[in-house]
Backbone as ProteinMPNN parsed JSONL, in Angstrom:
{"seq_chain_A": "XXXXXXXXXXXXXXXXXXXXXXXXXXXXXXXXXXXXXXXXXXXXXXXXXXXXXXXXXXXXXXXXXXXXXXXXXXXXXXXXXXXXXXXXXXXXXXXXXXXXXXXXXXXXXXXXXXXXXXXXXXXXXXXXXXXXXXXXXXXXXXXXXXXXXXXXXXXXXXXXXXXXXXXXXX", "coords_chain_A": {"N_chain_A": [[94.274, -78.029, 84.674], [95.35, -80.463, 86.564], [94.412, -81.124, 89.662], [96.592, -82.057, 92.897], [97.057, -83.923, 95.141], [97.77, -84.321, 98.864], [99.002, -86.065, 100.825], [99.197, -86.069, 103.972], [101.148, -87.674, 106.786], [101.201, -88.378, 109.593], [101.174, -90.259, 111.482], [102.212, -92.557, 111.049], [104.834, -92.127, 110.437], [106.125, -91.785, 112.87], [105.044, -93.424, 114.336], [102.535, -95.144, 116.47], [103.387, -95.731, 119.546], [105.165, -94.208, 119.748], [103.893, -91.691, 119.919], [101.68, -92.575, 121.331], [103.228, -92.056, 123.835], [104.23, -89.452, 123.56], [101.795, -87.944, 123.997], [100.856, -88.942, 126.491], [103.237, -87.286, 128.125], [102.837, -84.57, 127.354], [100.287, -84.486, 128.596], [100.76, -85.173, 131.193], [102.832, -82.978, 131.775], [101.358, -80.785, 131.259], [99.162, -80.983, 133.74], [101.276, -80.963, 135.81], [102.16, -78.502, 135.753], [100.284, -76.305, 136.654], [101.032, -76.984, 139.564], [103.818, -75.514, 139.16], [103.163, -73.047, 138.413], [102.362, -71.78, 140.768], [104.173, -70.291, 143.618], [106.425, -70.283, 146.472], [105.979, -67.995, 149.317], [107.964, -64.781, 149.229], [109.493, -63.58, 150.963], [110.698, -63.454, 154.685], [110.196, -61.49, 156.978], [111.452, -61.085, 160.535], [110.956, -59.508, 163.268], [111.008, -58.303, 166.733], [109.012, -55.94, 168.808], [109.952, -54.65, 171.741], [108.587, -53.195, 173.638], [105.667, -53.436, 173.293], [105.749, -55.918, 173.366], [105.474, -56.888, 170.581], [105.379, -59.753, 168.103], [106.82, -59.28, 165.424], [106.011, -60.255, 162.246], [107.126, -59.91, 158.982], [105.683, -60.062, 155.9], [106.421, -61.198, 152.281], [104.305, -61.996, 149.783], [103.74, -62.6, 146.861], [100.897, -62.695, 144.581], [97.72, -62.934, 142.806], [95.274, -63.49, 143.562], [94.371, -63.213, 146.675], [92.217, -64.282, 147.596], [92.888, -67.12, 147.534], [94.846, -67.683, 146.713], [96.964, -67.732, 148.973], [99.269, -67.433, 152.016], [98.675, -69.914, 154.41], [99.697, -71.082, 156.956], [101.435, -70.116, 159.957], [103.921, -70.674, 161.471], [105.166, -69.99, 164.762], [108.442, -70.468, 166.689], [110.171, -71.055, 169.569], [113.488, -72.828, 169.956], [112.674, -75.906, 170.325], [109.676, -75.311, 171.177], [106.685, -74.397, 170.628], [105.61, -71.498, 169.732], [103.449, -70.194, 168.612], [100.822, -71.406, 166.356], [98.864, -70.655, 163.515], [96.388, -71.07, 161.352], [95.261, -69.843, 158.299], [92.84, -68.246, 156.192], [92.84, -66.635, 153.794], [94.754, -64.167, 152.298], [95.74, -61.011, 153.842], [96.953, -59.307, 151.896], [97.528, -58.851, 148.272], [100.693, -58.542, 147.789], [102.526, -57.602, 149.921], [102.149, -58.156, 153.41], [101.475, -58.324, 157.426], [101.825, -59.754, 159.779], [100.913, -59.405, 163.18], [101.918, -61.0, 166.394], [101.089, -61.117, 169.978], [103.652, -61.573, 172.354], [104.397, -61.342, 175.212], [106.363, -62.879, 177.059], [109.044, -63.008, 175.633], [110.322, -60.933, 175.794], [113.096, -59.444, 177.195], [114.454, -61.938, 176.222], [116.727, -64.848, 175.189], [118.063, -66.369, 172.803], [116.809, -68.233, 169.305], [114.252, -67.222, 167.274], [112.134, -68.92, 165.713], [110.268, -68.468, 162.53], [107.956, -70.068, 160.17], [106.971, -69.963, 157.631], [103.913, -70.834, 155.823], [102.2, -71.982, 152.006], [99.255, -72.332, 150.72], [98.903, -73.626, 148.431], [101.742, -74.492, 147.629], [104.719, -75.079, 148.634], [107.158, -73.518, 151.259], [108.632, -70.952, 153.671], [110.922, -69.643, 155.701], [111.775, -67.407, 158.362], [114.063, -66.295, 161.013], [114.886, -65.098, 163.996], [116.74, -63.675, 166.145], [117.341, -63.503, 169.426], [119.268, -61.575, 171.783], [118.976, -60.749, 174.651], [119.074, -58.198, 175.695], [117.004, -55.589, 176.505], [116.2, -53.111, 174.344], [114.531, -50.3, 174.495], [111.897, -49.398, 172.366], [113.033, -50.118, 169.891], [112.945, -52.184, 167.182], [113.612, -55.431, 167.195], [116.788, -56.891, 165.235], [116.036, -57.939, 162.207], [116.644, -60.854, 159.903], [115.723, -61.76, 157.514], [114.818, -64.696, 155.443], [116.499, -67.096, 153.126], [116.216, -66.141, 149.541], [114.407, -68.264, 146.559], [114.129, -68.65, 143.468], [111.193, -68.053, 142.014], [110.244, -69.581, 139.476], [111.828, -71.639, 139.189], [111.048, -74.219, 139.022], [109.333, -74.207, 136.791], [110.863, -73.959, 134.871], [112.378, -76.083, 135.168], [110.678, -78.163, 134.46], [109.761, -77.121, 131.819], [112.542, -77.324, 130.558], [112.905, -80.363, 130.604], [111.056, -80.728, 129.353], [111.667, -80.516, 126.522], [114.281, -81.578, 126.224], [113.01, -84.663, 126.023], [111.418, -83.921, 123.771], [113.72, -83.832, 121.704], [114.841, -86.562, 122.602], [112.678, -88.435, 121.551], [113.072, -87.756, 118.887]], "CA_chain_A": [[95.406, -78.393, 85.503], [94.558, -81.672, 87.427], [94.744, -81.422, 91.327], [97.424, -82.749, 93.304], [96.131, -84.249, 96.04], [99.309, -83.848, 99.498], [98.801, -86.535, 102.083], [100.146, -85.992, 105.311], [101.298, -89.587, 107.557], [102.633, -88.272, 110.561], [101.408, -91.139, 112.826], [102.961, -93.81, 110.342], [105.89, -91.958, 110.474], [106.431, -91.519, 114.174], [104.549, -94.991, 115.356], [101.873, -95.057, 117.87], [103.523, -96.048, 120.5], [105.446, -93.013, 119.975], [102.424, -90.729, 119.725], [101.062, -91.929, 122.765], [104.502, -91.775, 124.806], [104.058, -88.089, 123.682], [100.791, -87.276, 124.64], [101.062, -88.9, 127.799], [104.133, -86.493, 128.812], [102.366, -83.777, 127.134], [99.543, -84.535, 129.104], [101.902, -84.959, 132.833], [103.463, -81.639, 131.523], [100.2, -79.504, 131.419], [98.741, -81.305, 134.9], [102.386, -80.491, 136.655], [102.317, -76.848, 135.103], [99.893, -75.776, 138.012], [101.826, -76.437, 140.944], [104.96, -74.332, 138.877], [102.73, -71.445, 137.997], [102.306, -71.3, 142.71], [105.309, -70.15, 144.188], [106.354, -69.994, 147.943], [106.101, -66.741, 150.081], [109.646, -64.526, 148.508], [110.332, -63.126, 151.856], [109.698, -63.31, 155.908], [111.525, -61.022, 157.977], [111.234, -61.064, 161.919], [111.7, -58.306, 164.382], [110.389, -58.066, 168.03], [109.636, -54.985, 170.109], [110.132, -54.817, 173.398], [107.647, -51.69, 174.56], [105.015, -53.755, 173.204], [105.847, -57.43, 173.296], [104.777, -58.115, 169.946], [106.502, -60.369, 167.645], [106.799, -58.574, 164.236], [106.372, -61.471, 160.987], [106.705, -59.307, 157.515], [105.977, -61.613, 154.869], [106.16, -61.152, 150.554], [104.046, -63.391, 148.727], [102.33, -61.482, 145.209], [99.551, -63.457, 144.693], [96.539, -62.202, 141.659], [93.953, -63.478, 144.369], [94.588, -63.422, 147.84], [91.553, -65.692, 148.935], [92.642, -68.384, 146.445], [96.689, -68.449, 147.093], [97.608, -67.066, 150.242], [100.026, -68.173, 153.225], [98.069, -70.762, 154.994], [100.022, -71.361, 157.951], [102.353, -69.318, 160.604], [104.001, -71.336, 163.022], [106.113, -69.393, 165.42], [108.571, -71.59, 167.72], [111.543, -70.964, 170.157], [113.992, -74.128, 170.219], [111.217, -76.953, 170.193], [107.935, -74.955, 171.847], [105.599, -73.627, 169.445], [104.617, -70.187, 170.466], [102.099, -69.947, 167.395], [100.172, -72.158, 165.662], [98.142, -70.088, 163.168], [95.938, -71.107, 160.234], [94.727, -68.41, 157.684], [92.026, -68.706, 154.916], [93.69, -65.71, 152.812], [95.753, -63.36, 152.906], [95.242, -59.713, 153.667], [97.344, -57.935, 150.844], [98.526, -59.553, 147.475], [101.936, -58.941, 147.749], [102.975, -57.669, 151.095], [101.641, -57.999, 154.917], [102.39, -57.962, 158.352], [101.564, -60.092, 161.47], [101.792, -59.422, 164.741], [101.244, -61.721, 167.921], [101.809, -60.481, 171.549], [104.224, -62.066, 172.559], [105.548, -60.856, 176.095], [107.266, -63.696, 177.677], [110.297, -63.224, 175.22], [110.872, -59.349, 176.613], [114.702, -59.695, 177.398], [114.824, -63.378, 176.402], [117.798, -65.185, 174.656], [117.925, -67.031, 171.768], [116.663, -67.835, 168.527], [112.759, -67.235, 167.458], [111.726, -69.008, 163.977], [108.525, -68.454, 162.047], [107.841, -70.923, 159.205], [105.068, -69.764, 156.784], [103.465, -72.218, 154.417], [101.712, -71.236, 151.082], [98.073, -73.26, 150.394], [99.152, -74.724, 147.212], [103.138, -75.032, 147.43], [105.962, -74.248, 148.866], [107.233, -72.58, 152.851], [109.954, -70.205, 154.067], [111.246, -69.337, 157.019], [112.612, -66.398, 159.053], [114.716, -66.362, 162.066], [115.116, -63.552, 165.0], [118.249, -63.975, 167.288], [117.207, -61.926, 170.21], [120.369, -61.511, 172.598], [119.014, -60.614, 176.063], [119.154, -56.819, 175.748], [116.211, -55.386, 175.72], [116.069, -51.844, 173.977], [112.97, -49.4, 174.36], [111.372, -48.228, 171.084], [114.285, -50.298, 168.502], [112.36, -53.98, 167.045], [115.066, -56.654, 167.138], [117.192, -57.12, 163.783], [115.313, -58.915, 161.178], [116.782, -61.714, 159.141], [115.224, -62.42, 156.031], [115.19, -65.683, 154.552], [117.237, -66.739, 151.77], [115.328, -66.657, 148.436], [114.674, -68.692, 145.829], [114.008, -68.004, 142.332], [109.909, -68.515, 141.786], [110.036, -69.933, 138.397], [112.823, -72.881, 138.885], [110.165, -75.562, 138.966], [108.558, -74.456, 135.886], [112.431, -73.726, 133.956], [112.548, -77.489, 134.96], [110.029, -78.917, 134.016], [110.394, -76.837, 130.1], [113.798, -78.02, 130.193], [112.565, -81.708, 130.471], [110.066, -81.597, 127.904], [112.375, -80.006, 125.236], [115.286, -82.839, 125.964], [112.135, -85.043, 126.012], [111.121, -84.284, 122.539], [114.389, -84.123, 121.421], [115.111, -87.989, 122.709], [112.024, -88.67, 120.623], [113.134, -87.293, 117.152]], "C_chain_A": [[94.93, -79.418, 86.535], [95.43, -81.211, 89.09], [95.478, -82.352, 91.926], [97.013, -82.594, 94.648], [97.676, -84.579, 97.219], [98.424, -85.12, 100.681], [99.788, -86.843, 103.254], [100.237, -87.741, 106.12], [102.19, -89.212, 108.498], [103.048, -89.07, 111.265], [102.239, -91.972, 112.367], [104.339, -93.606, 110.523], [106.775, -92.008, 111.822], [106.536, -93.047, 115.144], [103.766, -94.324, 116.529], [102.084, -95.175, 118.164], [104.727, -94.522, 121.287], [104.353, -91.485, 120.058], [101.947, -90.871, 120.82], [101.777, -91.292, 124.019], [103.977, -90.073, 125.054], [102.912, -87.884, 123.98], [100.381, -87.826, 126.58], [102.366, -87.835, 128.66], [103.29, -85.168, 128.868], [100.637, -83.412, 127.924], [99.568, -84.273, 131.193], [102.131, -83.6, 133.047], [102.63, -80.77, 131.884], [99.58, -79.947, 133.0], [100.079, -80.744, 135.822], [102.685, -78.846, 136.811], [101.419, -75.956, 136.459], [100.7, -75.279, 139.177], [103.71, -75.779, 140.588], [104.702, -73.333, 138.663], [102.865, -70.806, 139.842], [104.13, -71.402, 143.241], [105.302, -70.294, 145.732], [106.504, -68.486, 148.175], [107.879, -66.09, 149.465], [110.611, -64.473, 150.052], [109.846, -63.165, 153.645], [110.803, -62.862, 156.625], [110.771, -61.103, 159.219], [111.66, -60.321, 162.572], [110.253, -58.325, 165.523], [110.793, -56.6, 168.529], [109.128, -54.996, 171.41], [109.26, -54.251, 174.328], [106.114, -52.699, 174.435], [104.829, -55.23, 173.687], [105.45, -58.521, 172.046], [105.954, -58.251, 168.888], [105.843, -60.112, 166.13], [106.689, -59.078, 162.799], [105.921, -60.677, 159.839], [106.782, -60.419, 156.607], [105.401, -60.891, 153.272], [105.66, -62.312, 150.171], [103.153, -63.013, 147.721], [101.807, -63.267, 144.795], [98.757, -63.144, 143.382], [95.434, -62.741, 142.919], [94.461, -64.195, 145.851], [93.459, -64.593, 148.56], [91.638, -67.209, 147.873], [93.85, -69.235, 146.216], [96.632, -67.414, 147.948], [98.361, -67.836, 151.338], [98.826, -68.448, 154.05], [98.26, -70.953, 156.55], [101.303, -70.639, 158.169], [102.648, -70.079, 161.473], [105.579, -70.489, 163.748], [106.901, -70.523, 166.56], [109.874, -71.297, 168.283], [112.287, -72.278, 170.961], [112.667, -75.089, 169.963], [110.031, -76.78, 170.857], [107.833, -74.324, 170.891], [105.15, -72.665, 170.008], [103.134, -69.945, 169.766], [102.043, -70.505, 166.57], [99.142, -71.679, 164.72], [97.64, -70.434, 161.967], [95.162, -70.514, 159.625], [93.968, -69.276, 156.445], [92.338, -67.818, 153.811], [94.884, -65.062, 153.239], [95.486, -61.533, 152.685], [95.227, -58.865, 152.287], [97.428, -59.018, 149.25], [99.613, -59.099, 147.165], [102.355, -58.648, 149.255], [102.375, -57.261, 152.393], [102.312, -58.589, 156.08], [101.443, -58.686, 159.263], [101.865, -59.967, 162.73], [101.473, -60.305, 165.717], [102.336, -61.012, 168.903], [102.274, -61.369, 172.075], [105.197, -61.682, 174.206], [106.636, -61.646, 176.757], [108.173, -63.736, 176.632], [110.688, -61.697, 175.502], [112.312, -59.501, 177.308], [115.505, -61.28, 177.157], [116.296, -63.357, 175.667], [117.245, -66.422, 173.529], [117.282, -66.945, 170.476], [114.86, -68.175, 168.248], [112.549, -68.013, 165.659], [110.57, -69.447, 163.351], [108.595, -69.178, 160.638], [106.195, -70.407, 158.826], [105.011, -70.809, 155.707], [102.279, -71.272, 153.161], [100.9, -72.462, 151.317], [98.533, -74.093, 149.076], [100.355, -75.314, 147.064], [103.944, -74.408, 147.935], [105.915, -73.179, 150.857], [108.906, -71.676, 152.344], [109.499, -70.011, 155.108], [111.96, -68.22, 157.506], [113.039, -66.77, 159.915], [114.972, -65.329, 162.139], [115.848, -64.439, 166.024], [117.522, -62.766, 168.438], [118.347, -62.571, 171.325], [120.698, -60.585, 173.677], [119.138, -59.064, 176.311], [118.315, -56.322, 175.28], [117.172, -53.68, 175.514], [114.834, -51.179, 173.738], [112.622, -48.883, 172.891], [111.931, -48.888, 170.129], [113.011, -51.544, 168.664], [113.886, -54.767, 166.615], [115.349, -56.695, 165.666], [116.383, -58.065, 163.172], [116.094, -59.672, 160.426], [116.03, -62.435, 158.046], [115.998, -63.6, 155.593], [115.982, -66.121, 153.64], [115.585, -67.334, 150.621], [115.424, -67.511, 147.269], [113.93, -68.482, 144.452], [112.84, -68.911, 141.907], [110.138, -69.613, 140.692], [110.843, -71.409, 138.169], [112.021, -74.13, 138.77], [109.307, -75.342, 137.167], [109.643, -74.4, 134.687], [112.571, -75.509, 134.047], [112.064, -77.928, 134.331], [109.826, -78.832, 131.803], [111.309, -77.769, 129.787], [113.713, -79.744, 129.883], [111.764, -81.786, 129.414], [110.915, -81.032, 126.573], [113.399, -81.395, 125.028], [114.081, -84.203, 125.946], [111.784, -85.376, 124.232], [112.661, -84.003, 121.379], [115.081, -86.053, 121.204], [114.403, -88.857, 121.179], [112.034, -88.535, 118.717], [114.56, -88.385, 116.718]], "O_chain_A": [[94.068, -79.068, 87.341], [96.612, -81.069, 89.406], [95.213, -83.522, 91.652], [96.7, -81.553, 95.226], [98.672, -85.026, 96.651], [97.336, -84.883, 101.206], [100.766, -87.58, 103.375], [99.472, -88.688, 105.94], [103.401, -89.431, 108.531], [104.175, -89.21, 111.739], [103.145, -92.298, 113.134], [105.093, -94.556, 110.736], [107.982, -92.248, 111.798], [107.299, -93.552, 115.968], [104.094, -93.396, 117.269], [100.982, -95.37, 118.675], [104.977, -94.08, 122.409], [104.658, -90.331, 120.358], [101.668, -89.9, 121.523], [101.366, -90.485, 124.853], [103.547, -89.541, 126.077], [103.172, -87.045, 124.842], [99.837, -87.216, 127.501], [102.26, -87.732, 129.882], [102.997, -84.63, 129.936], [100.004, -82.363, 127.805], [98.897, -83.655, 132.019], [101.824, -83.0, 134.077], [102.932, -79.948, 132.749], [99.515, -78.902, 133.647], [99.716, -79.941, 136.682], [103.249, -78.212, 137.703], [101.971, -75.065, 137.105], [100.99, -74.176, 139.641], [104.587, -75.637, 141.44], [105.566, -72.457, 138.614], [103.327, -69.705, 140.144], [104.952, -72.316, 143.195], [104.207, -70.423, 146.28], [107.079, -67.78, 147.346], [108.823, -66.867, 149.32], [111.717, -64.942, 150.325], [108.668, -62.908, 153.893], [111.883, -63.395, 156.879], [109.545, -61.187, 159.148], [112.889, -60.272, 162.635], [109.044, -58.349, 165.295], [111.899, -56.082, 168.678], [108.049, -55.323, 171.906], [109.116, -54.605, 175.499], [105.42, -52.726, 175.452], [103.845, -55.611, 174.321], [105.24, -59.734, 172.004], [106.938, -57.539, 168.69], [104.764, -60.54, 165.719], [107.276, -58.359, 161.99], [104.727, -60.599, 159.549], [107.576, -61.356, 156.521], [104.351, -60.272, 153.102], [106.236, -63.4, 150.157], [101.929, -63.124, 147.792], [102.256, -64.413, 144.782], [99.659, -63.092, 142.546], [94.566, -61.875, 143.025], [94.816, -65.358, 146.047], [93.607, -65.378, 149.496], [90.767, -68.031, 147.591], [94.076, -70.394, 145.868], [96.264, -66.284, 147.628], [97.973, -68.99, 151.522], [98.047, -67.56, 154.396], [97.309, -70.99, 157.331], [102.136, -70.43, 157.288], [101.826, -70.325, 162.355], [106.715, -70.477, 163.273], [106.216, -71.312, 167.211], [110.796, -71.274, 167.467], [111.975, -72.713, 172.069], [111.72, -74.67, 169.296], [109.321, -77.738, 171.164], [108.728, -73.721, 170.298], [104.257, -72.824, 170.84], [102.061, -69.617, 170.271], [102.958, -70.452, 165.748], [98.125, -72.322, 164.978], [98.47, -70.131, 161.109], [94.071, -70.436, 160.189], [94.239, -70.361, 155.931], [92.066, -68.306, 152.714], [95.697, -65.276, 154.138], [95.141, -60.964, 151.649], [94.365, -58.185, 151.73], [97.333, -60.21, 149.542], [99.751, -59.177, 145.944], [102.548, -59.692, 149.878], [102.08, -56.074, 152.537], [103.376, -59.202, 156.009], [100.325, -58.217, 159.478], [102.89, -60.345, 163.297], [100.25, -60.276, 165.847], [103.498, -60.609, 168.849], [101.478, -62.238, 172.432], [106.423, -61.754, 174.281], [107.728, -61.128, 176.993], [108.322, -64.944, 176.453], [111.877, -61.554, 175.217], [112.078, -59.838, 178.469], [116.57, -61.7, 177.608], [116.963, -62.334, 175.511], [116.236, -67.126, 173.568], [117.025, -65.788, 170.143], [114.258, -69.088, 168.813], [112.891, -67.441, 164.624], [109.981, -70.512, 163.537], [109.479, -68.718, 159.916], [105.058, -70.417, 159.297], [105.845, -71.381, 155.005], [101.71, -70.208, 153.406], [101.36, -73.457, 151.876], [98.361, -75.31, 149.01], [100.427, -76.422, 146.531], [104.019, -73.188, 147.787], [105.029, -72.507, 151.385], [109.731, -71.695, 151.43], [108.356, -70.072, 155.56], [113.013, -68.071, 156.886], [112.609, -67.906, 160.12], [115.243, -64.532, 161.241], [115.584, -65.534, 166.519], [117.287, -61.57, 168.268], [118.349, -63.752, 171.672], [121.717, -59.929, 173.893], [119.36, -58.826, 177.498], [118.222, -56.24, 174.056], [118.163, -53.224, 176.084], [114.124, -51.511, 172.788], [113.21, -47.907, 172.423], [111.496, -48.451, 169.064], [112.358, -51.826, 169.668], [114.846, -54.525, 165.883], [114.429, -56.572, 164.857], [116.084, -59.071, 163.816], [116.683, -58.763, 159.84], [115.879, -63.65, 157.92], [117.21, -63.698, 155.4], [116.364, -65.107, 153.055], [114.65, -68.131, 150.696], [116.57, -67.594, 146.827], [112.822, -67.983, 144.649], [113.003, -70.075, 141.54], [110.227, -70.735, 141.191], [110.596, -72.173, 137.236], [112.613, -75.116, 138.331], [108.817, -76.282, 136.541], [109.285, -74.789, 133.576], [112.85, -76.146, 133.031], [112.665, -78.327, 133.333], [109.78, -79.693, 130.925], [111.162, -78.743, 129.048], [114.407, -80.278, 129.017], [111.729, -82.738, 128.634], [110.423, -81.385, 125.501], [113.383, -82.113, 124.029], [114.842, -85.148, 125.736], [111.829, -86.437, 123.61], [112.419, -84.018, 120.172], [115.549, -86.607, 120.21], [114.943, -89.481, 120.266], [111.366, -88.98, 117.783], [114.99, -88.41, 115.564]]}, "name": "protein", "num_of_chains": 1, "seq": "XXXXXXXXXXXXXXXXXXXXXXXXXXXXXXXXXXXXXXXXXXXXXXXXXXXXXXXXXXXXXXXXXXXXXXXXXXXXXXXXXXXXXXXXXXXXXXXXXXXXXXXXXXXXXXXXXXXXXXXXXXXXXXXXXXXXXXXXXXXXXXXXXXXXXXXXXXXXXXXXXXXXXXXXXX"}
């Protein structure tokens, strides 16, 4: 039975210039894929108490290695003064921890307090604390959590582009 010999011709079929198009995307695609696998912090709530003076910053950010992605930076600030300027080299927990700074000069204050955390590789959120001049012994001021946003939308993008991508191409 003589051998039948199958030769494949994909480049001929495609064209180099299409071949490289694609491996240059495919190449963008996997370098961009990093900063969609790093998310921002999910959550930062804020509450002050009063007995103490300290200013309460809960923050979510799941992690797999806290000294490698962790929130970087805390900046606390009421209207345009910066109360806190803080830069971190990890982060305590991988998923959820708690800062405090003493904070007494806002002990019956007014207005609004807002802490901006930053992640090392991508991405901030922010909390806001309304405190409204009443203190209360023993209660920490209402917390306001952030709004969230859904980790993965940068990397749903970027799929979505390379599928209509190699679609264009066919």
């Amino acid at each position: 039975m003589p051998e039948k010999h199958i030769q494949y011709t994909v480049i001929p079929r495609i064209g180099i210039m299409r071949m490289r198009r694609l491996v240059i995307f495919v190449i963008v695609l996997t370098s961009l894929s990093g900063y969609a696998l790093a998310h921002t912090p999910a959550d930062v709530a804020v509450s002050f108490d009063e007995n103490s003076g300290d200013l309460i910053v809960a923050i979510t950010h799941q992690v797999d290695d806290p000294a490698t992605h962790y929130v970087k930076h805390v900046t606390v600030q009421q209207g345009t003064t910066v109360l806190i300027d803080k830069s971190y080299t990890s982060q305590p927990d991988k998923s959820s921890f708690t800062y405090r700074y003493n904070l007494p000069q806002l002990k019956g204050g007014n207005g609004d307090i807002r802490v901006d955390v930053g992640c090392n590789i991508f991405g901030s959120r922010t909390g806001t604390l309304t405190l409204d001049g009443t203190p209360a012994p023993g209660v920490p001021g209402n917390a306001v959590p952030a709004p969230t946003k859904a980790p993965g939308c940068a990397f749903v993008a970027l799929l979505a582009a390379g599928l209509v991508a190699t679609r264009v191409m066919r």
